[in-house]
Backbone and ligand atoms as CSV (ligand in chain L), in Angstrom:
chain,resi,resn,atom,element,x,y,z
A,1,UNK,N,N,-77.966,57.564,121.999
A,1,UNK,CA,C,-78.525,57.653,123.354
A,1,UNK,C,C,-77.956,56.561,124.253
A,2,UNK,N,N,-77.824,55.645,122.946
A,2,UNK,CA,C,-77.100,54.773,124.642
A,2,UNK,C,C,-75.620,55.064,125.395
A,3,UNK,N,N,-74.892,55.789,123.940
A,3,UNK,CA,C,-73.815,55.926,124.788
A,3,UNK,C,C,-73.911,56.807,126.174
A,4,UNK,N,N,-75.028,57.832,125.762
A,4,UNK,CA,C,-75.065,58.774,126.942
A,4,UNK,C,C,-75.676,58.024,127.925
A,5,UNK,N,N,-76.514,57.175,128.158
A,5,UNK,CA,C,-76.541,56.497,128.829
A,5,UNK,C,C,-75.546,55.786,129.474
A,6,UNK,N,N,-74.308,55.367,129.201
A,6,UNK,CA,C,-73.270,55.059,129.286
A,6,UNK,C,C,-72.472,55.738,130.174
A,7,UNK,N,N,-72.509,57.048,129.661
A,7,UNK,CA,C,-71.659,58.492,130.367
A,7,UNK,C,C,-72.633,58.295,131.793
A,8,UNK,N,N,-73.875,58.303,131.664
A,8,UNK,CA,C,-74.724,58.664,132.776
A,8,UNK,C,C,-74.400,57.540,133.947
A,9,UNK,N,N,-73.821,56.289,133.651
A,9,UNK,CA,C,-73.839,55.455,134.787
A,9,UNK,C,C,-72.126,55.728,135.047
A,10,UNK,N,N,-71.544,56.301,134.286
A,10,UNK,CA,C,-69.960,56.519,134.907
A,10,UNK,C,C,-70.764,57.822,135.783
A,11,UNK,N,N,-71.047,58.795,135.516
A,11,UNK,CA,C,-71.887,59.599,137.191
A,11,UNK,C,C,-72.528,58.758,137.985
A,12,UNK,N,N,-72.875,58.022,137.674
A,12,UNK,CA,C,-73.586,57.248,139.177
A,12,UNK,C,C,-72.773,56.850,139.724
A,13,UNK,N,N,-71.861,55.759,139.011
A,13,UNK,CA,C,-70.829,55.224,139.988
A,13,UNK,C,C,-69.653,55.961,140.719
A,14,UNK,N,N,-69.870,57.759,140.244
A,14,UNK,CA,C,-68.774,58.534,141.042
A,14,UNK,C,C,-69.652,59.258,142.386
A,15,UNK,N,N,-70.683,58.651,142.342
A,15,UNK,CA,C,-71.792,59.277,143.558
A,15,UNK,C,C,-72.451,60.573,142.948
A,16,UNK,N,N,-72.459,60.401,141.727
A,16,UNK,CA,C,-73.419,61.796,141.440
A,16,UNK,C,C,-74.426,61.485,140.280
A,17,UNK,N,N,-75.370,62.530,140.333
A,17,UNK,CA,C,-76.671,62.072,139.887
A,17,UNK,C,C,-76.830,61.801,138.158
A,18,UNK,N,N,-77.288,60.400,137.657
A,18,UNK,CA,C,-76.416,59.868,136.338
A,18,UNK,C,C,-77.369,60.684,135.534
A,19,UNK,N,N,-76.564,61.600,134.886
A,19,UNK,CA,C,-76.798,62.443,133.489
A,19,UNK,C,C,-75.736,62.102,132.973
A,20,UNK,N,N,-76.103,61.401,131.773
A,20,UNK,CA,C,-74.595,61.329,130.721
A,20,UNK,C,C,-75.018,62.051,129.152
A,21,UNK,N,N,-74.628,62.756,128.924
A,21,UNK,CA,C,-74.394,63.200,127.169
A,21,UNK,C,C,-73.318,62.763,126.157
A,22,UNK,N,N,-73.806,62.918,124.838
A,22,UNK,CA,C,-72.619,62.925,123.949
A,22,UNK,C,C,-73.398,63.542,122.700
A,23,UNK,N,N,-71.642,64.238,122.135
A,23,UNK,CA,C,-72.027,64.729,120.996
A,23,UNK,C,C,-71.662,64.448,119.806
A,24,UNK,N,N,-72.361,64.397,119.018
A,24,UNK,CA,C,-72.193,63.535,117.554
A,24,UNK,C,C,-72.245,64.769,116.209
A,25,UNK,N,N,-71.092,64.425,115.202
A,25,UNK,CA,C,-71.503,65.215,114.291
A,25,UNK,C,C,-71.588,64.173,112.824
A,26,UNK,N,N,-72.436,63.715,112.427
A,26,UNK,CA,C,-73.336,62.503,111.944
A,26,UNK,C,C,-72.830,61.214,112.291
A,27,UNK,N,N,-72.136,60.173,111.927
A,27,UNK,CA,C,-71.835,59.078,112.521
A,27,UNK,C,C,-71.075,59.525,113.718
A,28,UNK,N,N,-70.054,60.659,113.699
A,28,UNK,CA,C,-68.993,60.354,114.280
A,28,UNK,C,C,-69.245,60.895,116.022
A,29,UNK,N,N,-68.559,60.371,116.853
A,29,UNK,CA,C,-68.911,60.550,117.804
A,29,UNK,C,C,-67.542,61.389,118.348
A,30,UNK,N,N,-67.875,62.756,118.985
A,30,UNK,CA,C,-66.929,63.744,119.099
A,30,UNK,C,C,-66.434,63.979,120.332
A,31,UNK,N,N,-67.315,63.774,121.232
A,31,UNK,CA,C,-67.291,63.563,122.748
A,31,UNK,C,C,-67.914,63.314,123.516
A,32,UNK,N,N,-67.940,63.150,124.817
A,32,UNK,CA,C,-68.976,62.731,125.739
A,32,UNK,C,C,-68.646,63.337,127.150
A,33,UNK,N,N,-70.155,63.204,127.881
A,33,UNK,CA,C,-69.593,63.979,129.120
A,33,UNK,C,C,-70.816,63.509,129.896
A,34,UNK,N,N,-70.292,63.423,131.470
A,34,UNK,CA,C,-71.377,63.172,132.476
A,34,UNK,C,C,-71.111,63.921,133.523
A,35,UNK,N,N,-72.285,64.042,134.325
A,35,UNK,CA,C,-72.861,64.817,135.161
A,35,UNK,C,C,-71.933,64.936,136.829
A,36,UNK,N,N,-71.575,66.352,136.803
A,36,UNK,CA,C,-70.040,65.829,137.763
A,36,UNK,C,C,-69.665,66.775,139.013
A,37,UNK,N,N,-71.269,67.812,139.336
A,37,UNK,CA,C,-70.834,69.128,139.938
A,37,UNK,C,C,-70.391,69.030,141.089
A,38,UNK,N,N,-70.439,67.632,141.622
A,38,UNK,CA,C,-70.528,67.592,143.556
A,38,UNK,C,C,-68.874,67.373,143.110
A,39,UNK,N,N,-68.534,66.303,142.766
A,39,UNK,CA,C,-66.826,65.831,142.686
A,39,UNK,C,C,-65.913,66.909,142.096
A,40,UNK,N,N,-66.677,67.612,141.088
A,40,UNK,CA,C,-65.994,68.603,140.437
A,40,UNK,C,C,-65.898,70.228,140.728
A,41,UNK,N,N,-66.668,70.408,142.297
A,41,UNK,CA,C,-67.008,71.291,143.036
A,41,UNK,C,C,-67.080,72.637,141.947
A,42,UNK,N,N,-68.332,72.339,140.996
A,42,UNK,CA,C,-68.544,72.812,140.067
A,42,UNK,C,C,-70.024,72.759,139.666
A,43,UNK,N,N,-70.893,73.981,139.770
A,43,UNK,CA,C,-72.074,73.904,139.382
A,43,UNK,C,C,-73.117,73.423,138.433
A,44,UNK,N,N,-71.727,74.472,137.346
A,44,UNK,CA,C,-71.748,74.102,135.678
A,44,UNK,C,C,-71.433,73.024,135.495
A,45,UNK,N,N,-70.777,72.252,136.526
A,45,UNK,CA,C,-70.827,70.324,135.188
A,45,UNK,C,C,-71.628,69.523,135.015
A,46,UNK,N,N,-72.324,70.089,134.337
A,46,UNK,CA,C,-73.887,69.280,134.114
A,46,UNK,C,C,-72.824,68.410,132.928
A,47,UNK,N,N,-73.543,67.258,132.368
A,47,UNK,CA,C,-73.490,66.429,131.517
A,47,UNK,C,C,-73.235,67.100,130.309
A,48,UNK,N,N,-74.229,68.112,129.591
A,48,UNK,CA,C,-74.178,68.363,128.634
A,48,UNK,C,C,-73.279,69.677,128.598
A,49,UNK,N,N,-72.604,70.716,129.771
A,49,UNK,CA,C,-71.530,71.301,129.682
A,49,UNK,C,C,-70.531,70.680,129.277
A,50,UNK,N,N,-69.946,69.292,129.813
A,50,UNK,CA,C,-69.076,68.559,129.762
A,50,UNK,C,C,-68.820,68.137,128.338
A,51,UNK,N,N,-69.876,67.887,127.815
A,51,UNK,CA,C,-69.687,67.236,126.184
A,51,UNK,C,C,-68.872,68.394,125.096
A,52,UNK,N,N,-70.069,69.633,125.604
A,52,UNK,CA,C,-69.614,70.382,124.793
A,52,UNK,C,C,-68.243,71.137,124.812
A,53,UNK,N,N,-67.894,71.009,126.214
A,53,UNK,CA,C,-66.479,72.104,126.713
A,53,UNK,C,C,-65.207,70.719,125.299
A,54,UNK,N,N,-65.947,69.996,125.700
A,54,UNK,CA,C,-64.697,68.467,125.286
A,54,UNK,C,C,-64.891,68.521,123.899
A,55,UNK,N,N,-66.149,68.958,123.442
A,55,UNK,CA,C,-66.348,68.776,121.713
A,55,UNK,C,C,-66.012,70.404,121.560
A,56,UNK,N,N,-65.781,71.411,121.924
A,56,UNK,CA,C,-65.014,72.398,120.868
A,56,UNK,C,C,-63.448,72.416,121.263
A,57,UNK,N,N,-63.161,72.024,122.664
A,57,UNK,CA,C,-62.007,71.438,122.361
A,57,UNK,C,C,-61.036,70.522,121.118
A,58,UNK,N,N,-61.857,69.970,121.261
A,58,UNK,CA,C,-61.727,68.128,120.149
A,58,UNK,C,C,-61.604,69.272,118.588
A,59,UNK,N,N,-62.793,69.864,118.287
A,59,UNK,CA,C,-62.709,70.722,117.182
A,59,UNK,C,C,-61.900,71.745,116.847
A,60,UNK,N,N,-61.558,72.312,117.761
A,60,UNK,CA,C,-61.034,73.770,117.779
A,60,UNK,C,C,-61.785,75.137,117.727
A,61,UNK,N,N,-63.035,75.196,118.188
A,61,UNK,CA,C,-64.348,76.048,117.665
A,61,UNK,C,C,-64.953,76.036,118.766
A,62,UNK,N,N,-65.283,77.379,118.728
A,62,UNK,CA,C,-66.686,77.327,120.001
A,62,UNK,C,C,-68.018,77.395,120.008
A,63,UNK,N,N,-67.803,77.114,118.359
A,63,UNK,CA,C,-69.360,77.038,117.746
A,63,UNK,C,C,-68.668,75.632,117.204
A,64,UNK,N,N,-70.103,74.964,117.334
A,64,UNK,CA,C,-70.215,73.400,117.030
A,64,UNK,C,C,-71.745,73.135,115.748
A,65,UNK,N,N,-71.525,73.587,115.137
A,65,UNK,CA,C,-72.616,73.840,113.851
A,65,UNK,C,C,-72.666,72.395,113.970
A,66,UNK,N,N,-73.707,71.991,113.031
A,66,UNK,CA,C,-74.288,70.327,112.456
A,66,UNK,C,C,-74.031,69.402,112.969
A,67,UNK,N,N,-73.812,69.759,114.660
A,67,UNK,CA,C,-73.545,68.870,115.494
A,67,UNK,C,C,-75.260,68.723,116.410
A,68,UNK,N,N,-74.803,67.678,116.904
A,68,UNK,CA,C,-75.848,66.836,117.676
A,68,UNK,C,C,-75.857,66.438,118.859
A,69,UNK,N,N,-76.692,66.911,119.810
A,69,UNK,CA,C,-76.188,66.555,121.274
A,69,UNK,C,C,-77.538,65.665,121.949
A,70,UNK,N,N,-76.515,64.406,122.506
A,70,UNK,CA,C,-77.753,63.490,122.880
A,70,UNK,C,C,-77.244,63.471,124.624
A,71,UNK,N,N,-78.293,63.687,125.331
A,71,UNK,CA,C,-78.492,63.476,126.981
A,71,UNK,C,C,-80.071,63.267,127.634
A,72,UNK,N,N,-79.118,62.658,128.569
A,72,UNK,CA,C,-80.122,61.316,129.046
A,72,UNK,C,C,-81.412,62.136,129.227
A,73,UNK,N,N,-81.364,63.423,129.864
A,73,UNK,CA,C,-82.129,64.055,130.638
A,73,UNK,C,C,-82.309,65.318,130.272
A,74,UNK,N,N,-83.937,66.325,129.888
A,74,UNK,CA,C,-83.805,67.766,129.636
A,74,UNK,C,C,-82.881,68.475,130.116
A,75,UNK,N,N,-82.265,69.111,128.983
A,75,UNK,CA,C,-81.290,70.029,129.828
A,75,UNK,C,C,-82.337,71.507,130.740
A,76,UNK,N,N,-81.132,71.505,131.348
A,76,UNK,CA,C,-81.600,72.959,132.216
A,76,UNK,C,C,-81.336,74.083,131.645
A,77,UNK,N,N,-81.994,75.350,132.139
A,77,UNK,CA,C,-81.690,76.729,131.343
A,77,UNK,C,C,-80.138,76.945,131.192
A,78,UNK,N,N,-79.007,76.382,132.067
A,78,UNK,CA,C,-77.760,76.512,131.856
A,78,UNK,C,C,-77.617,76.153,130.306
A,79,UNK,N,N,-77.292,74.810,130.357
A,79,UNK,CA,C,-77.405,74.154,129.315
A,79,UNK,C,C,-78.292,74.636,128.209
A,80,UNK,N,N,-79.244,75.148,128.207
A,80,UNK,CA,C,-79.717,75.508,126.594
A,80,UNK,C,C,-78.932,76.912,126.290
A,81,UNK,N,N,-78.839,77.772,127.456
A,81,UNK,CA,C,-78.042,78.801,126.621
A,81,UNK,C,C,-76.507,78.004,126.134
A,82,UNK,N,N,-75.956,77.106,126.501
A,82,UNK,CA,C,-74.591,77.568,125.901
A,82,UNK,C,C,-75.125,76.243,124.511
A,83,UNK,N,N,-76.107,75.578,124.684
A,83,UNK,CA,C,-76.176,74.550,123.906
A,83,UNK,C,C,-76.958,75.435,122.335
A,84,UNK,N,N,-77.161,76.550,122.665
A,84,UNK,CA,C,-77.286,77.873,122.079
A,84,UNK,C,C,-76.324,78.564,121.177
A,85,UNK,N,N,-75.444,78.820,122.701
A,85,UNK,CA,C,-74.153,79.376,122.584
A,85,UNK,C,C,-73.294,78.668,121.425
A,86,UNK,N,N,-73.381,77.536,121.248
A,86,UNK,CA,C,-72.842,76.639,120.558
A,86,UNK,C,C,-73.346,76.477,119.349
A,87,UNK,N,N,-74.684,76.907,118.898
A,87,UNK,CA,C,-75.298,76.593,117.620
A,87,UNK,C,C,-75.429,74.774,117.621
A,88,UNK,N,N,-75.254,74.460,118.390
A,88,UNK,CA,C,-75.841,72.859,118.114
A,88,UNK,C,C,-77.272,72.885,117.162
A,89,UNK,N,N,-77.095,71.833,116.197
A,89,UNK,CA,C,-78.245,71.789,115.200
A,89,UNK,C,C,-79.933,70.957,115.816
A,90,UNK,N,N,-79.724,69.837,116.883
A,90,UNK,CA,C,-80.099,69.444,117.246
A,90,UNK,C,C,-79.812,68.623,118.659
A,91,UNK,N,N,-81.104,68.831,119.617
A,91,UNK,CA,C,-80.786,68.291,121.105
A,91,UNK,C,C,-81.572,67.095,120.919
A,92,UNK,N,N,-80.898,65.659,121.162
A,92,UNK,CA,C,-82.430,64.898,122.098
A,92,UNK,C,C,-81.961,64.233,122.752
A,93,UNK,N,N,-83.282,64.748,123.834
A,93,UNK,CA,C,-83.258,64.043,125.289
A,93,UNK,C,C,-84.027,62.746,125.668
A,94,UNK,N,N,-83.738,61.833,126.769
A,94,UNK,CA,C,-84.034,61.735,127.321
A,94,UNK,C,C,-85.569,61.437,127.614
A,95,UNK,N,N,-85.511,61.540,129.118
A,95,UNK,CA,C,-86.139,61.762,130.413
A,95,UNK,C,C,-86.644,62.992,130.497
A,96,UNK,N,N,-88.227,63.348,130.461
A,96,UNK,CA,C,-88.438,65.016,130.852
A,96,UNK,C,C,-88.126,65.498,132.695
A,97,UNK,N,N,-87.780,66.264,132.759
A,97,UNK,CA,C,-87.304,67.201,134.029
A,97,UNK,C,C,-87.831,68.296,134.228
A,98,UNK,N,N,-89.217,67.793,135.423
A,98,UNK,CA,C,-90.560,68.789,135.575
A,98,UNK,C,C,-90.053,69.239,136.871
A,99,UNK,N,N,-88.429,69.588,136.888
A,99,UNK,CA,C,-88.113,70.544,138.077
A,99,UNK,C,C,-87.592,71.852,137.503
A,100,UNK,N,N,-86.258,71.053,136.517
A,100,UNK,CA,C,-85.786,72.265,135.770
A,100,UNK,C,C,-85.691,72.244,133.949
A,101,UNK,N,N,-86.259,71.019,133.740
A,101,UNK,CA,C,-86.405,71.735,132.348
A,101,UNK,C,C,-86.334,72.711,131.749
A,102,UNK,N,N,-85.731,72.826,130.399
A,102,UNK,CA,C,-85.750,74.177,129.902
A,102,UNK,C,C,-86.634,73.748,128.306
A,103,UNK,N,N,-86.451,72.542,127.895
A,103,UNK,CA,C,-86.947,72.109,126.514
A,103,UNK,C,C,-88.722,71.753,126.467
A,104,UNK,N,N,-89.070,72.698,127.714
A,104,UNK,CA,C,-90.520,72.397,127.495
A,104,UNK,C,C,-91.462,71.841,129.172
A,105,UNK,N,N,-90.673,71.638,129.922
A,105,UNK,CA,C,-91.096,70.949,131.207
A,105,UNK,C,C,-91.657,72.017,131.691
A,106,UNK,N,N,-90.380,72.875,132.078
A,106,UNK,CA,C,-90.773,74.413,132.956
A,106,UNK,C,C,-90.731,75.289,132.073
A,107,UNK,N,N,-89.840,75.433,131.166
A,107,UNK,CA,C,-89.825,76.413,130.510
A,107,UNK,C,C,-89.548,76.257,129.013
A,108,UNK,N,N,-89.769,76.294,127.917
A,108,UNK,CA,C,-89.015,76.123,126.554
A,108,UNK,C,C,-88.379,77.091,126.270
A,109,UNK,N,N,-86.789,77.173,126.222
A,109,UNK,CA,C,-85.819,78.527,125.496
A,109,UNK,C,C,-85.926,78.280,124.223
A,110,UNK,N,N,-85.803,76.995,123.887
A,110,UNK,CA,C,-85.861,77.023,122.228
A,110,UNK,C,C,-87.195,77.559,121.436
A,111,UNK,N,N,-88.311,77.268,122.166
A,111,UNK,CA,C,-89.556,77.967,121.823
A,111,UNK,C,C,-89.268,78.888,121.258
A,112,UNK,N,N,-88.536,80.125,121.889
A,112,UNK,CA,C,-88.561,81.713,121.540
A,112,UNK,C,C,-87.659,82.301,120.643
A,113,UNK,N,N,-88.271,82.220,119.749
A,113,UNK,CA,C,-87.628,82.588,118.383
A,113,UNK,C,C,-86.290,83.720,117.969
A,114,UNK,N,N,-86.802,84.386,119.405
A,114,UNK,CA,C,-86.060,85.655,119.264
A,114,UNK,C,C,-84.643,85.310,120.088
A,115,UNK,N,N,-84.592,84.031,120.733
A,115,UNK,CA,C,-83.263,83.087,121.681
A,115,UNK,C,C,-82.264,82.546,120.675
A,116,UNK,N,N,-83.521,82.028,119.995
A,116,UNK,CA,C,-82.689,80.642,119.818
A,116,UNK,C,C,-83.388,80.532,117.788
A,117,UNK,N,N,-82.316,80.562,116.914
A,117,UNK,CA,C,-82.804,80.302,115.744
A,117,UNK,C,C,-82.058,78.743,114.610
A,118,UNK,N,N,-81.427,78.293,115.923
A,118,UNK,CA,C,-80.246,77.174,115.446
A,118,UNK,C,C,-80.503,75.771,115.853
A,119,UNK,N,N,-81.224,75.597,116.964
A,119,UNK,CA,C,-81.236,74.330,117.416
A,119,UNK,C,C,-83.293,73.345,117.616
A,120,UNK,N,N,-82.635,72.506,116.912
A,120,UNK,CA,C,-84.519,71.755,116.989
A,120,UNK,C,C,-84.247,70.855,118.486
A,121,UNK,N,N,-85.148,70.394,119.002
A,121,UNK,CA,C,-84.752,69.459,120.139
A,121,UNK,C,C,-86.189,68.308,119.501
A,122,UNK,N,N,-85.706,67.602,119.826
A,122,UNK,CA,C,-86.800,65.922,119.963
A,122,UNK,C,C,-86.442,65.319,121.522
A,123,UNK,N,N,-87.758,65.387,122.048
A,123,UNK,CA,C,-87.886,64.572,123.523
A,123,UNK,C,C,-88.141,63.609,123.958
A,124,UNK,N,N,-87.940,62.703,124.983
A,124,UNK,CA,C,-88.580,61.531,125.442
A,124,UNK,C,C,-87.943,60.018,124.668
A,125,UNK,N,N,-86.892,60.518,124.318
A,125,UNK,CA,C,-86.109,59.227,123.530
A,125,UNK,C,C,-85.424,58.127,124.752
A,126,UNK,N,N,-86.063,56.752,124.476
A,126,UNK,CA,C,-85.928,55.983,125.870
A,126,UNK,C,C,-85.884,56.781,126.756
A,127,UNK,N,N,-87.047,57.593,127.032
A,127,UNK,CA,C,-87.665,58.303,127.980
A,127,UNK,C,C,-87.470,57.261,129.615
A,128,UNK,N,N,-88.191,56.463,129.291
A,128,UNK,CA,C,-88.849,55.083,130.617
A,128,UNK,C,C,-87.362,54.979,131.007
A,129,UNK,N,N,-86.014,54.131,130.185
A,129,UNK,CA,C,-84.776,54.032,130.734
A,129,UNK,C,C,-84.111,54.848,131.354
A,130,UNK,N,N,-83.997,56.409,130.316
A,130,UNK,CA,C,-83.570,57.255,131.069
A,130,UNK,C,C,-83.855,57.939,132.469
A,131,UNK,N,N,-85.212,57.802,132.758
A,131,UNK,CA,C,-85.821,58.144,133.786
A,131,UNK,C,C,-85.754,56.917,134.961
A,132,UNK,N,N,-85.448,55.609,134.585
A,132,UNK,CA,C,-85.765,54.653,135.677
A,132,UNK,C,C,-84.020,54.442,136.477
A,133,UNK,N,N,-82.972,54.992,135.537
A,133,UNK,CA,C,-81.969,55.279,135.663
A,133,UNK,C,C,-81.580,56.213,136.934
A,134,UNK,N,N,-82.421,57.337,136.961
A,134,UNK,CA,C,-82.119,58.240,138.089
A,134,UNK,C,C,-83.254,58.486,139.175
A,135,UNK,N,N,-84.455,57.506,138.812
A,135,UNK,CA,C,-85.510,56.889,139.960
A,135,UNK,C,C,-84.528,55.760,140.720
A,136,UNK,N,N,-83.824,55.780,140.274
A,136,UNK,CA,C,-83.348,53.864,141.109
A,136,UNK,C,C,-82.382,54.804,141.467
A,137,UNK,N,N,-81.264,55.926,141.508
A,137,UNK,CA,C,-80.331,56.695,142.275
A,137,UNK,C,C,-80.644,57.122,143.644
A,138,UNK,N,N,-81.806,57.915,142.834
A,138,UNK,CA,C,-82.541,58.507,144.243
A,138,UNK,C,C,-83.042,57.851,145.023
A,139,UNK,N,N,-83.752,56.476,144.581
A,139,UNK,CA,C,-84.543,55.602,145.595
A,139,UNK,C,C,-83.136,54.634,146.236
A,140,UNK,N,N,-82.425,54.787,146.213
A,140,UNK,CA,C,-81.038,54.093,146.606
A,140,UNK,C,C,-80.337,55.104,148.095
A,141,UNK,N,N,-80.528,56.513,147.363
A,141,UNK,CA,C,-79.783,57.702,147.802
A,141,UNK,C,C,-80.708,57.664,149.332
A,142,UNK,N,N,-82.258,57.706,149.100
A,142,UNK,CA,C,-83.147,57.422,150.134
A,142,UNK,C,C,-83.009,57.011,150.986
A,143,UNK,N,N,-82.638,55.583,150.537
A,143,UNK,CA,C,-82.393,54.232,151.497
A,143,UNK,C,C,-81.537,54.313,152.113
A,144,UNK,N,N,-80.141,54.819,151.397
A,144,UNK,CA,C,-78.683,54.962,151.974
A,144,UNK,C,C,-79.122,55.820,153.770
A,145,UNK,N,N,-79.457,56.942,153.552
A,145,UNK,CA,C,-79.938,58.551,154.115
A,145,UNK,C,C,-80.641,57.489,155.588
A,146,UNK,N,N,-82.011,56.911,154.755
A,146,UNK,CA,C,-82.399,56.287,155.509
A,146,UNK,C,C,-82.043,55.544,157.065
A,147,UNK,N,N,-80.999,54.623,156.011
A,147,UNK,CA,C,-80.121,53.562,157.191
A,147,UNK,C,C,-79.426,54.152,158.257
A,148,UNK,N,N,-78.860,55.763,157.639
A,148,UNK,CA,C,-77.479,56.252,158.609
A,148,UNK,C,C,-78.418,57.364,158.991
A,149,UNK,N,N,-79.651,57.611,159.005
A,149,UNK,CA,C,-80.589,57.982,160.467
A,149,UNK,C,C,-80.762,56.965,161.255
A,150,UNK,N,N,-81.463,56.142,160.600
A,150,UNK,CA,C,-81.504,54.969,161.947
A,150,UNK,C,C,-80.162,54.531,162.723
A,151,UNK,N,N,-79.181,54.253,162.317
A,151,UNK,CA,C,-78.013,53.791,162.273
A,151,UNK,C,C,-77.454,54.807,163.809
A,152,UNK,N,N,-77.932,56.057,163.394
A,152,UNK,CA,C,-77.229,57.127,164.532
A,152,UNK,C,C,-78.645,57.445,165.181
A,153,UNK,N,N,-79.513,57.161,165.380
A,153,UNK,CA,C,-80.171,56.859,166.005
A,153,UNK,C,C,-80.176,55.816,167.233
A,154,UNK,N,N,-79.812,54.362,166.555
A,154,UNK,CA,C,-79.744,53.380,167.521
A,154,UNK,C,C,-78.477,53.726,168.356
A,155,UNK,N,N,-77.215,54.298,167.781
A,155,UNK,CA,C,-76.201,54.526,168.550
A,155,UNK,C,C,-76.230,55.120,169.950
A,156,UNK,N,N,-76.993,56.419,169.079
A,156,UNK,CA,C,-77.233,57.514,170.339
A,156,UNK,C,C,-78.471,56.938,171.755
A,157,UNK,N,N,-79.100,55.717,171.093
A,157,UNK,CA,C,-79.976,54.910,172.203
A,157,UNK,C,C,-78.760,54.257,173.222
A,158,UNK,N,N,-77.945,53.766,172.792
A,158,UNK,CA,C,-77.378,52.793,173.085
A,158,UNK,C,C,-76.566,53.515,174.122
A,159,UNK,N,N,-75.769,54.807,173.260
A,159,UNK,CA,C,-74.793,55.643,174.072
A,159,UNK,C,C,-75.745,56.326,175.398
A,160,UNK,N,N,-76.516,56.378,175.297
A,160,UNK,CA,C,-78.115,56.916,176.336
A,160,UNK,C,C,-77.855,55.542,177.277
A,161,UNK,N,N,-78.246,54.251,177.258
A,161,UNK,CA,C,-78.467,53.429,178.060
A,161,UNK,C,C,-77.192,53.153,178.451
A,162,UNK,N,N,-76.078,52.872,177.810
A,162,UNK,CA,C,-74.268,52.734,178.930
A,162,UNK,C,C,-74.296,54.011,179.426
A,163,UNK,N,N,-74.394,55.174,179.345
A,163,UNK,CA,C,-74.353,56.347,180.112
A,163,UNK,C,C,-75.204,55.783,181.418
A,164,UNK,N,N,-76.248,55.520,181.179
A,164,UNK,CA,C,-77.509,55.507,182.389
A,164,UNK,C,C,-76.433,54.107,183.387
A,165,UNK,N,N,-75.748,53.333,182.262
A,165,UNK,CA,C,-75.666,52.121,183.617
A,165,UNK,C,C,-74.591,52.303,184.187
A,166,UNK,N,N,-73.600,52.869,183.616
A,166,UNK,CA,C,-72.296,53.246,183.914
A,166,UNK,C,C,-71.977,54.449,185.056
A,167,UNK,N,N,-72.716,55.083,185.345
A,167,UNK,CA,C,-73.172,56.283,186.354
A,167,UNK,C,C,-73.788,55.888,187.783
A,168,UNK,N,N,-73.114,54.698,188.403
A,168,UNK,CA,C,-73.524,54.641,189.422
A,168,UNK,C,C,-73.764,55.369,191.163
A,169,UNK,N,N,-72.666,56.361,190.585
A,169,UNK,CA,C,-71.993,57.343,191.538
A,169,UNK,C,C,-73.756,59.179,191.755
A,170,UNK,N,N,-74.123,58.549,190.102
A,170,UNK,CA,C,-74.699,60.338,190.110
A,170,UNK,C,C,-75.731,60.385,190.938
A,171,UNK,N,N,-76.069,61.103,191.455
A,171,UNK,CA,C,-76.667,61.663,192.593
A,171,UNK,C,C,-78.259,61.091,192.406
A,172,UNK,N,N,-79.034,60.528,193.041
A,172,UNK,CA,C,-80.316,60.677,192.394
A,172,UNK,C,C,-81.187,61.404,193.192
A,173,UNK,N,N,-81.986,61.723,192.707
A,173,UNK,CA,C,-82.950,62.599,193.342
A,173,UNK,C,C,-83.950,62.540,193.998
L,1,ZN,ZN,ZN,-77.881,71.584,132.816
């Protein structure tokens, strides 16, 4: 988990929201991937697409049996089907994600027996880190948003009052 944690702050520092994964098949560590859809003008690059596109690469397989996928954050319904798709033996996350969860927040795919007969998930692993990780993005992202309203705000005051003084000619009424 920490490496994905790891992956997750190389997304922050590319301006996108830090989900980092990696996938492990027992010690060994096979690949990793972070969260990349705005830069990568790509929907699908969630974190845990990324690991896996890179770990059956790395393998040669598009099934990834007795492998292990660790990310920061519940994956989304994308992500459990191909993390599905993949036969991964085990997911754990993270941070729960009571927007789009799929491992139980909003919805559980793995729940349904008749989906999914390959993969266990375990949740809430450095839950508090993973989560204070992309509370401090957003509360940053806020602030940023924040400043450059005000920012074009005061401008457009400013551009308002040299208009008003600079117009000595306009007609008044
Ligand atoms: Zn996802």
């Amino acid at each position: 988990m920490r490496l994905a944690q790891a992956a997750a702050e190389t997304a922050r520092a590319a301006g996108e929201v830090p989900v980092g994964a990696v996938l492990v098949r027992g010690d060994e560590v096979i690949a990793s991937g972070f969260n990349h859809p705005i830069g990568g003008h790509d929907p699908s690059a969630h974190a845990e697409m990324a690991a896996l596109r890179a770990a059956a690469q790395a393998l040669g397989n598009y099934r990834l049996p007795g492998c292990e996928l660790y990310v920061t954050l519940e994956p989304c319904l994308m992500c459990a089907g191909a993390i599905m798709h993949a036969r991964i033996a085990r997911v754990v996350f993270g941070a729960h994600d009571p927007k789009t969860g799929a491992c139980g927040s909003v919805v559980d795919a793995f729940a349904n027996p008749q989906l999914n007969h390959h993969t266990s998930v375990s949740g809430g692993v450095l839950a508090d880190e993973c989560g204070e990780a992309l509370r401090t993005f957003f509360a940053e992202r806020r602030r940023v948003s924040r400043e450059a309203r005000r920012a074009a705000r005061l401008q457009s005051e400013e551009e308002q009052t040299r208009a008003g003084a600079c117009s000595p000619d306009e007609p008044s009424a």
